[in-house]
N, C-alpha and C positions, 0 to 999 in steps of 0.2 A: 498476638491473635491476628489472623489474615481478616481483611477489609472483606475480600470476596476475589473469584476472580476475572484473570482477564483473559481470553483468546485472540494470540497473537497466530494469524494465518500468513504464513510463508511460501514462498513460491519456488516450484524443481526446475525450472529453466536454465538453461546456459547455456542458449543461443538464441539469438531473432531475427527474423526476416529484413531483409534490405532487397531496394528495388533492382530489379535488371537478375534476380534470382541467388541462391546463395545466403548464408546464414554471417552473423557477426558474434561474438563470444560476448556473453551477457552474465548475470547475476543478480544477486540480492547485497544489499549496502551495506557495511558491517555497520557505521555508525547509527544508518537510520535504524535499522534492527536493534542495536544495543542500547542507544543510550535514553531511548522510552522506555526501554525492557526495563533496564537498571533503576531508572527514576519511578516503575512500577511499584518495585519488588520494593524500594525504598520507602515506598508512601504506604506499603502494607499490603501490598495485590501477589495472590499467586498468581502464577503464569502457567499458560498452555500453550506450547506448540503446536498447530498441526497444519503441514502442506496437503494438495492432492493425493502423493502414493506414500506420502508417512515416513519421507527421507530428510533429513535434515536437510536447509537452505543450501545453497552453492552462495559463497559469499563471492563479487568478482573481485577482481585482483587491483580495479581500481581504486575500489575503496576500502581497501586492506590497508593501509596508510594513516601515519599521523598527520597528515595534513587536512584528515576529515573527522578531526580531533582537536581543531584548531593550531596544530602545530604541535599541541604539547602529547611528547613522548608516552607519559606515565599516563595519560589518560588511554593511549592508542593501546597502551599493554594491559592497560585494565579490563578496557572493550572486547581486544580480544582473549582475555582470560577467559572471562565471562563466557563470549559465546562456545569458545574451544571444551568450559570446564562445568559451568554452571549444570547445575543435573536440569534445569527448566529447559533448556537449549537441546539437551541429547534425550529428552523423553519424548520423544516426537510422534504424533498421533497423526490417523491420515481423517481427512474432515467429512470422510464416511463416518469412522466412529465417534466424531464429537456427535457428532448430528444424531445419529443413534443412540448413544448414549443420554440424550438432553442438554439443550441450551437454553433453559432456563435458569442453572446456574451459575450463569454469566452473567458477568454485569457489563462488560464490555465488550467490542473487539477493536485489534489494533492490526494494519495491514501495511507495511515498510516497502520503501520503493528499491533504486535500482530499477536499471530497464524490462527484468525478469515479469513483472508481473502483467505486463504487456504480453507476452510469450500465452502463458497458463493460464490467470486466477481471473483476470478480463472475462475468460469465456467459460468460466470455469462452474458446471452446472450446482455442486455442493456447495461451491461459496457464495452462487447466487441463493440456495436456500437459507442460508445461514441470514444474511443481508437482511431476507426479505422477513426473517424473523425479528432480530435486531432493531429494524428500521420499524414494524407493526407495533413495536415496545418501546419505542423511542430511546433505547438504551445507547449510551455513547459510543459513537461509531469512527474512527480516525485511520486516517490515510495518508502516506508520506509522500512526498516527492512520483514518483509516476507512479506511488499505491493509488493513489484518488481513483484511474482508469479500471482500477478491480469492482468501482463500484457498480460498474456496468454488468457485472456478473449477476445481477438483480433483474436483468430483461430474459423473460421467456425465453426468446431466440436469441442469448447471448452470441452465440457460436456464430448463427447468419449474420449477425450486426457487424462483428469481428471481422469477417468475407467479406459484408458488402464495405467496409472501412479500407482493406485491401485491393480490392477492383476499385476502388473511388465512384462508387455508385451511391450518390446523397442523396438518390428520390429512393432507394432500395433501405438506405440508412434509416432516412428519417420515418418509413413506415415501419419498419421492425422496434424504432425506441420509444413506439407511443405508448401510453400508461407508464412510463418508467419511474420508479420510486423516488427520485432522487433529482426526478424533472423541478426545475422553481428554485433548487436549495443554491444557494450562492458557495462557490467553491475555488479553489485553486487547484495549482498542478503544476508540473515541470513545464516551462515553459516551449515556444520552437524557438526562440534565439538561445535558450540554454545545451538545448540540444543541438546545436550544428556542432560545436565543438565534439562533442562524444561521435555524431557521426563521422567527422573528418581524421580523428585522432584514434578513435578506437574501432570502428563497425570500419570503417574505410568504406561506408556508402549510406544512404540513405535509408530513413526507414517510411513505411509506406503512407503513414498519417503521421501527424502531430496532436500533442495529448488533449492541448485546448480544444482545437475543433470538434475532435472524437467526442469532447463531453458535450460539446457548446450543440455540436449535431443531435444529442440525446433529451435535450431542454437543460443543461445546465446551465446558471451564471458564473462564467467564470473569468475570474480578474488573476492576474500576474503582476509581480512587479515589476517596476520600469529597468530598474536595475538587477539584471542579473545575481543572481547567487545570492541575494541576499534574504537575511531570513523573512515570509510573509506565511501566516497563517488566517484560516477564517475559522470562523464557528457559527452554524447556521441552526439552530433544534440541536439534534442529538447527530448533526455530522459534526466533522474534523476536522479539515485538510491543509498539509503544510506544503511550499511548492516545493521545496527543494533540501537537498543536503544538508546545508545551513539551517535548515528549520526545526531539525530536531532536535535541541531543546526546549524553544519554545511551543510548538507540538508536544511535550511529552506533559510541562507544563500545564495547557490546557484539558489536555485529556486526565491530568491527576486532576484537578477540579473538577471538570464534569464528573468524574468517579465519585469524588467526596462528597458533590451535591445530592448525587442520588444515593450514596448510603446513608447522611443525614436525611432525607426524607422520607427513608425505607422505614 
């Protein structure tokens, strides 16, 4: 018997802006994707996909890898079994029709990082509705590695906060994030010393903000760990957020307990 379930919101991206103009090849992560998904389905949660236009994620090619599996092979082929094979992965819904359909039977939602969601779900006006339903119900809300910056899809003016973040305009910034939902909650996020590496190595340039600021500009507290890559998650109320790669385990973890708190309550 299924617990209830969960909507996991994924992102169509695969590409993002870098400065001095020109795009960098991006994606969604397979492991942050899969292995909350897995530890989901595990704990008794159905699962819902749904992106923007109702296409399945782009996973990028960096994190197609056993090495974001901890090295071990059999885990990398399970993950991507999973997402390649699993029917929760290929019934993909566009988050017009969750919203349409009602989200009140959800118990949670889950948002998985990769630089993609920077791209779409940040400015993204239905996932902002979604949020602002979630967050009015304090229902458990989690965000992976640079998923945390989707939560800004919760400001009115997503889209102009996203522009003014691009022009580096902070007095334009910080009038568009007032009221924002999620202002006060203590959070994490992909770091900017995690990120020079992905610029230098993958984008071969810059990209226009860094994730801390973006939030830290909108009223979040956001802390990182001092070392790199390694795993750090918060839990504030009914938010989530893990910084990076490494975090999802522990991330899926905590959000299978906030689940099980509120269906033993229910």
């Amino acid at each position: 018997m299924r617990k209830g379930k969960v909507l996991v919101v994924g992102s169509n991206a695969t590409r993002i802006e870098i400065q001095g103009g020109g795009t960098g090849p991006t994606g969604q992560y397979l492991n942050e994707t899969v292995v909350p998904v897995i530890a989901l389905v595990d704990a008794g949660y159905e699962i819902v996909l749904a992106t923007p236009n109702g296409t399945k994620p782009y996973i990028d090619p960096v994190s197609d890898v056993a090495q974001h599996f901890g090295g071990d092979e059999a885990a990398y082929r399970h993950g991507r079994g999973f997402f390649d094979d699993n029917p929760a992965m290929n019934n993909v819904r566009t988050l017009r029709s969750v919203i349409d359909d009602g989200l009140d039977g959800y118990a949670g939602v889950f948002v998985p990082g990769g630089q993609a969601p920077v791209v779409d779900l940040m400015q993204d006006a239905e996932l902002g509705e979604i949020l602002r339903h979630f967050h009015a119900r304090g229902k458990p809300t989690a965000f992976l590695c640079h998923g945390p910056i989707a939560s800004l899809a919760a400001l009115p003016q997503a889209k102009q906060y996203r522009a003014a973040l691009i022009a580096g305009d902070v007095t334009k910034g910080a009038e568009l994030a007032k009221d924002w939902q999620y202002a006060g909650y203590k959070m994490t996020v992909f770091s900017a010393s995690e990120e020079k590496p992905i610029e230098e190595h993958v984008l071969h340039g810059k990209l226009y903000f860094n994730m801390p600021d973006a939030m830290r500009l909108a009223g979040a507290h956001v802390t990182t760990n001092a070392v790199d890559f390694s795993p750090h998650v918060i839990e504030d109320r009914e938010l989530i957020t893990g910084q990076n790669p490494r975090s999802d385990h522990p991330i899926a973890a905590k959000l299978v307990a906030a689940l099980d708190r509120v269906a033993v309550s229910a």
